[in-house]
C-alpha positions in Angstrom: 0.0 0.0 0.0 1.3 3.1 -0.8 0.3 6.3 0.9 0.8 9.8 -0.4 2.2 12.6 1.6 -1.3 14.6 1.9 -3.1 11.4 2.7 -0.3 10.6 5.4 -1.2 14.1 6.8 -4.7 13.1 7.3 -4.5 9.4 8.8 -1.4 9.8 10.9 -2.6 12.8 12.8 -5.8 11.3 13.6 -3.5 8.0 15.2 -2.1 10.8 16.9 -5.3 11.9 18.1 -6.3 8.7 19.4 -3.0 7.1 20.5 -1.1 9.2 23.8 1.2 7.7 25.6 3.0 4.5 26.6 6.9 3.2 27.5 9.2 1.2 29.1 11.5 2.5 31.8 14.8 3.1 30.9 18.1 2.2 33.0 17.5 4.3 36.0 17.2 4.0 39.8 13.7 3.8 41.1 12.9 5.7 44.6 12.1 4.0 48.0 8.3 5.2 47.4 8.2 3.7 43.4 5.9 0.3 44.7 2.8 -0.9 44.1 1.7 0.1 47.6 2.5 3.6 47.7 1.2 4.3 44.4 -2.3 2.2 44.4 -3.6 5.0 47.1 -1.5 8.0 45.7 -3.4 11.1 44.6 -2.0 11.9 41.0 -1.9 15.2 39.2 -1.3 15.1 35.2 0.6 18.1 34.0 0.3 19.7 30.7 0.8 17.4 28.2 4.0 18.6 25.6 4.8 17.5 22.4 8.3 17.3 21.4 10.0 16.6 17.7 8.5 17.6 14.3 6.2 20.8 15.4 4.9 20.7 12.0 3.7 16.9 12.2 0.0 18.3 12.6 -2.0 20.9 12.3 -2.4 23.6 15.2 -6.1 22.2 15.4 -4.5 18.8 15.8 -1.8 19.2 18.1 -4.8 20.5 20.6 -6.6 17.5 20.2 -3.7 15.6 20.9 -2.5 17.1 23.7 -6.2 16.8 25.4 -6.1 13.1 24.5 -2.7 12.9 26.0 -4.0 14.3 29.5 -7.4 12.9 29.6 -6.1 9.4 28.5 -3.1 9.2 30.9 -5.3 9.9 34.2 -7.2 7.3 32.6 -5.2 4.8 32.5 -3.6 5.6 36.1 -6.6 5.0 36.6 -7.6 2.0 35.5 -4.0 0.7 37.4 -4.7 1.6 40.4 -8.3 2.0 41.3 -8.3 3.7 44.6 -5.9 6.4 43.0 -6.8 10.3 43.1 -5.9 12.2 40.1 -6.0 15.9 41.1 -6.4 19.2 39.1 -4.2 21.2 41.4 -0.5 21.0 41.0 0.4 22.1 44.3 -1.7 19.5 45.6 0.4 18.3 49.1 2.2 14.9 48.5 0.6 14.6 44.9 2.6 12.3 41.9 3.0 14.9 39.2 3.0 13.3 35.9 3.7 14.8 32.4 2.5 13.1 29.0 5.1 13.6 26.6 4.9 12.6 23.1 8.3 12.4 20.7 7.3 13.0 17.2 9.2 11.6 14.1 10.5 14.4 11.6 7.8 13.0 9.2 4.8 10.8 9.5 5.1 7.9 8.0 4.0 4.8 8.5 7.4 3.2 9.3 8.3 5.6 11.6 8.1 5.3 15.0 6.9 7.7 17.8 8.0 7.9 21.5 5.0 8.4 24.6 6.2 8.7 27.8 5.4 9.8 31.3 7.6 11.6 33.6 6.6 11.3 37.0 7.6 13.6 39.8 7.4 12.0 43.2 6.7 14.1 46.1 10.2 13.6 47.5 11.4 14.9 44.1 12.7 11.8 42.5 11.7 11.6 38.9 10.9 8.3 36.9 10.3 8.0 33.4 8.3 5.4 31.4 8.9 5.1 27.9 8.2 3.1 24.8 8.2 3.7 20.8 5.5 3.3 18.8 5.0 2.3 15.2 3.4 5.0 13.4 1.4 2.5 11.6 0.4 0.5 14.5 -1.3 3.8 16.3 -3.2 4.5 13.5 -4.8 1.0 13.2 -6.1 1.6 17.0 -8.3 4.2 15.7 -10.0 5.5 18.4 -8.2 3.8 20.9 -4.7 4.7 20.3 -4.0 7.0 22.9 -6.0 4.9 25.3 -4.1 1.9 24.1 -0.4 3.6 24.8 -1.0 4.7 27.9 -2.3 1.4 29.4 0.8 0.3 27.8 2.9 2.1 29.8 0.9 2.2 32.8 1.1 -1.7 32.9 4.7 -1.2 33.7 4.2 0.4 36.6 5.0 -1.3 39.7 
């Protein structure tokens, strides 16, 4: 299948849309408070979400529905991991797990390409751990509507 660049622009952004947010950890150090126990009854707060890389991937229109997917999607799938969980609105919210959505775009949107979701989480002792994992381009689209949902319960399966 062969896909031109203007369709490319219209299915890949809509994967986009649909597909926020999932990784593996990386080689890093994880705090005294990074357990299943602390965490299950932890009140969360998700950040603004930021995407990184091509800035010119989407559309302006796009990138905000994308970054709302990214921030509704993650507490979701927090969520869903540990149900007695609090996610918060307020960022000052005492002893709250701050956690960003990021999304790492390729330069261009193909369907071989590969793009990067992650959460960066701040603990309330100020440790940060970051989950990450890459994406196929391709893969993300053919979730549809549940991409974003999809990489975030990825990545939120790797938490402890």
């Amino acid at each position: 299948m062969t896909l031109t660049a203007p369709r490319t622009l219209t299915l890949l952004p809509a994967a986009l849309l649909l597909t926020a947010g999932l990784q593996g950890a990386g080689a890093q150090v994880a705090p005294a408070n990074w357990n299943g126990a602390a965490l299950s009854s932890a009140t969360f707060v998700i950040l603004d979400p930021q995407i990184q890389g091509n800035p010119n991937a989407v559309s302006a229109q796009q990138r905000q529905g994308v970054l709302e997917a990214m921030k509704r999607d993650s507490a979701g799938a927090i969520k869903r991991r540990y149900p007695n969980a609090v996610i918060a609105t307020d960022p000052a919210a005492p002893g709250a797990v701050q956690v960003k959505p990021v999304l790492v775009t390729p330069s261009v949107l193909a369907p071989w390409n590969k793009l990067t979701a992650q959460l960066e989480f701040r603990m309330p002792a100020g440790n940060n751990v970051i989950l990450k994992q890459d994406f196929g381009v391709l893969t993300l689209w053919q979730k549809q509507s549940e991409a974003a949902n999809y990489m975030y319960d990825v990545l939120a399966q790797r938490l402890p």
